[in-house]
C-alpha positions in Angstrom: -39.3 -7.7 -5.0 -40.7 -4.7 -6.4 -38.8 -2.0 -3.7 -35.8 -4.0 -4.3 -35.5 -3.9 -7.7 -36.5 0.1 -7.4 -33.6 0.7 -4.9 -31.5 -1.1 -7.3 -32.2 1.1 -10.3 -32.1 4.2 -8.1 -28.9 3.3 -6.7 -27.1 2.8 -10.4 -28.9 6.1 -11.3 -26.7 7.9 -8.1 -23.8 5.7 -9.6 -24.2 6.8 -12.9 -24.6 10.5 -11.6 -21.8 10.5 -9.8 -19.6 9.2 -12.6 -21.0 12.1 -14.9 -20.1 14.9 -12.0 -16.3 13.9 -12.0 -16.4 13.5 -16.4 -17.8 17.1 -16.6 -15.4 18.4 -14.0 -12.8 17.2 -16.0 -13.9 17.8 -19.2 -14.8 21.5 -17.6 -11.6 21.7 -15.7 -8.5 19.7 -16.9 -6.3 17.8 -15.1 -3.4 19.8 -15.4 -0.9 21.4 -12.4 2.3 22.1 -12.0 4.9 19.6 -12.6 2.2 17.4 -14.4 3.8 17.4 -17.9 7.0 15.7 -16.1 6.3 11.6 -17.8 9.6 9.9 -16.3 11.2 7.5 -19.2 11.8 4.7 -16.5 9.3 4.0 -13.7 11.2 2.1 -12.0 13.9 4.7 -11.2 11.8 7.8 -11.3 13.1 9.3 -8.0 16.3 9.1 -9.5 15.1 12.0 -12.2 13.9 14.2 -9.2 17.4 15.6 -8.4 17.3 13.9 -4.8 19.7 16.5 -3.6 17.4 19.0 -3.3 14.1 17.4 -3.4 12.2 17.0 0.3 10.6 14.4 1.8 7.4 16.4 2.1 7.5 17.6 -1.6 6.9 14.5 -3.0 3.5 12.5 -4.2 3.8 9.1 -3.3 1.8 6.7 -5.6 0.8 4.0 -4.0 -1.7 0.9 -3.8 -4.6 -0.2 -1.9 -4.5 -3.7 -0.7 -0.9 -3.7 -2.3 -0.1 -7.5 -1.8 -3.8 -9.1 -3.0 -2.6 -10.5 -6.7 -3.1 -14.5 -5.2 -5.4 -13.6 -2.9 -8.5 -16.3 -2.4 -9.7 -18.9 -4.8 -9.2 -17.7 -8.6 -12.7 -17.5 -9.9 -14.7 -17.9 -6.7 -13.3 -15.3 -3.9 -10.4 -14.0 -5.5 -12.8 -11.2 -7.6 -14.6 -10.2 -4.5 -11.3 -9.7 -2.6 -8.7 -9.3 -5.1 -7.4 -5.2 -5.2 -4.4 -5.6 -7.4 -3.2 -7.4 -10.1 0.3 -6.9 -9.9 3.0 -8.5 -7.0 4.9 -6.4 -5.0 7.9 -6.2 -7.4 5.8 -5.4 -10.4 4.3 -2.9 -8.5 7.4 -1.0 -7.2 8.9 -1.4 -11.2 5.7 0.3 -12.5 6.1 3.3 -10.1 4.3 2.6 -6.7 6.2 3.7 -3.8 3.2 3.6 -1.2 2.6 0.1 -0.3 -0.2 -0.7 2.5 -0.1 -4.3 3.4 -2.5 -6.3 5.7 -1.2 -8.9 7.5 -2.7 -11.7 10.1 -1.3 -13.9 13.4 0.0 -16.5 11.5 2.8 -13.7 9.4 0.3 -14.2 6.7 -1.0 -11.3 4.1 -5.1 -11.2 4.0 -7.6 -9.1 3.1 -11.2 -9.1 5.5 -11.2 -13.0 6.1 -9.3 -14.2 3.2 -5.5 -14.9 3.8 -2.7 -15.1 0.6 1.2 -15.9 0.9 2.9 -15.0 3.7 4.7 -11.7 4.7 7.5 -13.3 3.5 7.5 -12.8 -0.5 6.2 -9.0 0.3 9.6 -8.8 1.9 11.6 -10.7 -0.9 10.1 -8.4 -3.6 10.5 -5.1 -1.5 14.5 -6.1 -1.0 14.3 -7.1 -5.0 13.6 -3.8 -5.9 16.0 -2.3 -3.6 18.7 -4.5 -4.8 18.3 -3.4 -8.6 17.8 0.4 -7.9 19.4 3.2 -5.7 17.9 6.0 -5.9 14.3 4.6 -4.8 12.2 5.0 -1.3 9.5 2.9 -0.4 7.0 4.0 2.3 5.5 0.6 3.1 2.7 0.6 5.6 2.0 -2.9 7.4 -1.1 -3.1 9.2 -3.1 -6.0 11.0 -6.0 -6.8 9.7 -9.1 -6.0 11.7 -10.7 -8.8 13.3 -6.9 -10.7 13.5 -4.2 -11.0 15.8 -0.7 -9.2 15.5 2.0 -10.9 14.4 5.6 -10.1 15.5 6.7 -6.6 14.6 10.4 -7.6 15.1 9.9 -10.0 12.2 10.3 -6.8 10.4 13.3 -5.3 11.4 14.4 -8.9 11.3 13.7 -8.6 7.3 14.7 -5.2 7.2 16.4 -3.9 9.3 19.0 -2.7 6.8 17.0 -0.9 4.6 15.3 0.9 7.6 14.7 4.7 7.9 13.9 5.3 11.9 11.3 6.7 13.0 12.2 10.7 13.3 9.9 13.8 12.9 13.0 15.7 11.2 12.7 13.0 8.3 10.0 15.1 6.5 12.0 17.9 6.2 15.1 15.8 4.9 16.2 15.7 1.2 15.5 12.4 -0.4 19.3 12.1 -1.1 19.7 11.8 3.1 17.6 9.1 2.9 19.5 6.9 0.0 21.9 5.1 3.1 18.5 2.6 4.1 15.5 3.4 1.6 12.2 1.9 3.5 9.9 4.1 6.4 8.1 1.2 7.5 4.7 2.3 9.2 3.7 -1.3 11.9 0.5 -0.7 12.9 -0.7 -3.6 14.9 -4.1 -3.9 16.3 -2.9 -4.9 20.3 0.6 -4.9 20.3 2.5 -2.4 21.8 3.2 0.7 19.1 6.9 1.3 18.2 8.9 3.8 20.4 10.5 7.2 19.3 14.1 6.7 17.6 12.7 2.8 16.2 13.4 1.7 13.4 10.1 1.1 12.4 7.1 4.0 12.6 4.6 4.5 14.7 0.4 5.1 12.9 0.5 8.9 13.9 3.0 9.1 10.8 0.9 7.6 8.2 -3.0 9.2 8.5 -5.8 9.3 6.3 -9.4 9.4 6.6 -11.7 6.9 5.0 -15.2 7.0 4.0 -16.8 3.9 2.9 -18.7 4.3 0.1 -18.8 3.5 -3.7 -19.5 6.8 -5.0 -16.9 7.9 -6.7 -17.5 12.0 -6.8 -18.9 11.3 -3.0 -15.6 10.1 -2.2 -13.4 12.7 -4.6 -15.2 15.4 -2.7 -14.9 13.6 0.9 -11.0 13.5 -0.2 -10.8 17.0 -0.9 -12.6 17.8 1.9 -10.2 16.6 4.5 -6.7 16.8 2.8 -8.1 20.7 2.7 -8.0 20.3 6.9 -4.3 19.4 6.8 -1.5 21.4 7.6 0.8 22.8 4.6 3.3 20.0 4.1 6.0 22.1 5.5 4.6 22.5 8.9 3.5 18.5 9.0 5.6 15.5 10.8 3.3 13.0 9.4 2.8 12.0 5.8 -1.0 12.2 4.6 -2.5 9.7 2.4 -5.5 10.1 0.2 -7.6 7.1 -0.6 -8.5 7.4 -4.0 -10.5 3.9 -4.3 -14.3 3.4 -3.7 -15.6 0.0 -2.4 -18.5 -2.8 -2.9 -21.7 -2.1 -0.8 -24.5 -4.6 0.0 -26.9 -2.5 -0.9 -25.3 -3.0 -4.6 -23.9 -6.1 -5.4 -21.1 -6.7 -7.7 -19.4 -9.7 -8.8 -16.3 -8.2 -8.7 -13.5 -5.0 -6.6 -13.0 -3.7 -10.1 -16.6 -3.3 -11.4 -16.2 -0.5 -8.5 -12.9 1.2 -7.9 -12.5 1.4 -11.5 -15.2 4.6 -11.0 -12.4 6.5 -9.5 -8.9 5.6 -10.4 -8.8 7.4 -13.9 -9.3 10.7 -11.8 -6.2 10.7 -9.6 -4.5 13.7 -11.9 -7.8 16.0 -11.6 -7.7 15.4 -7.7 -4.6 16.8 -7.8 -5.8 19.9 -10.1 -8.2 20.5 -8.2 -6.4 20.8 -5.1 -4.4 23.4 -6.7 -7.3 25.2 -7.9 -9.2 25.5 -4.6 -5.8 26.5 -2.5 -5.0 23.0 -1.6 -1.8 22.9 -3.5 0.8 23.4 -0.2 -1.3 20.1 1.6 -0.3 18.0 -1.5 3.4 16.2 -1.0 4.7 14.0 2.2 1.9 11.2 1.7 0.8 8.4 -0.7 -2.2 9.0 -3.4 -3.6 5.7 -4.3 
């Protein structure tokens, strides 16, 4: 027992550490950047305060969520803490301000996360089509993803739901003014595991437009840096035909038990404006835009 319990202490000192490097950066640094002092009055309708006419595509921050549809997910009490990424529905999600939505999704048209399975795709697709009902001035990039380990369900359920509200998939969208987008509102990202990927000129994307690269850890300044790191590798947004998302979540290891996703990626998410800072600072600020931050 007495190794274990070492490794344990050592690894909440690192934790602990960690923390206190991204504090002192921001107590050091700031998080301020240009455009930062803009607080929109009404989250639900902040695109609408942009001037769409002459804001791009690739100029924009997308917030968004990780795990977006995970507010019923599991048994309340038992699994739903180990499993459960966000608190909010869809709906409640897109009023706050989220318009970056990564959804996992199983055979059976099902939402899950790992083994655990919630509602089906069914009320993600109600709320998205809420939302777009009560705005319109809004764009959603909603990613859809099977789950690995699961079977792909039917990416023309989709465009069945959508179809619509759906952007098609074309490279010149980045370079588009939001306004040109305003007729159908929703890129939709299908990225099943087996399935054949969509085609160019579908209405639904294909995963080359929506990358990132994740680093599994739950070290929050390990995982800032690792951020920084790789968004510093990507093209300027003007030269990109593929939005660029930047995880800003950490996640449960086994080597460090918690009893629930929030004791963790609460480590990180207060530092979202000083990853942004900093990207300015070290040169970074023309890779920013075109992608979601969650």
């Amino acid at each position: 027992m007495r190794p274990l319990f070492s490794t344990q202490i050592q690894r909440h000192e690192s934790i602990i550490a960690k923390n206190k490097t991204l504090s002192d950066l921001l107590s050091s640094a700031g998080d301020a950047f240009p455009g930062s002092d803009y607080r929109p009055p009404d989250h639900k309708n902040w695109m609408s305060g942009l001037d769409p006419g002459r804001l791009r595509v690739d100029q924009i921050v997308w917030p968004g969520t990780h795990n977006s549809a995970t507010d019923e997910i599991g048994i309340r009490f038992i699994s739903r803490p180990f499993a459960r990424c966000q608190s909010l529905s869809i709906y409640e999600q897109l009023v706050a301000g989220v318009r970056a939505l990564d959804v996992r999704v199983q055979e059976g048209r099902r939402v899950c996360h790992g083994a655990l399975a919630t509602y089906g795709v069914d009320v993600v697709m109600a709320d998205v089509k809420r939302f777009l009902s009560e705005t319109e001035s809004e764009v959603v990039l909603l990613e859809m993803r099977t789950e690995f380990g699961h079977g792909d369900p039917p990416g023309e359920y989709l465009v069945d739901q959508l179809g619509e509200f759906l952007i098609h998939q074309d490279d010149r969208v980045f370079q588009k003014t939001l306004a040109d987008l305003l007729l159908r509102r929703v890129m939709c990202v299908w990225k099943p595991m087996k399935s054949p990927s969509p085609k160019r000129g579908n209405p639904l994307w294909v995963a080359e437009h929506l990358r990132d690269d994740w680093i599994d850890t739950d070290l929050p300044w390990t995982k800032f840096e690792s951020n920084m790191r790789h968004m510093g590798r990507q093209e300027p947004v003007s030269a990109r035909k593929y939005s660029y998302r930047v995880e800003n979540t950490v996640t449960p290891q086994t080597d460090y038990p918690v009893w629930s996703v929030w004791q963790v990626t609460e480590r990180i998410h207060g530092y979202a404006r000083l990853f942004m800072a900093q990207a300015v600072a070290r040169g970074f600020g023309d890779r920013l835009g075109g992608g979601g931050k969650k």
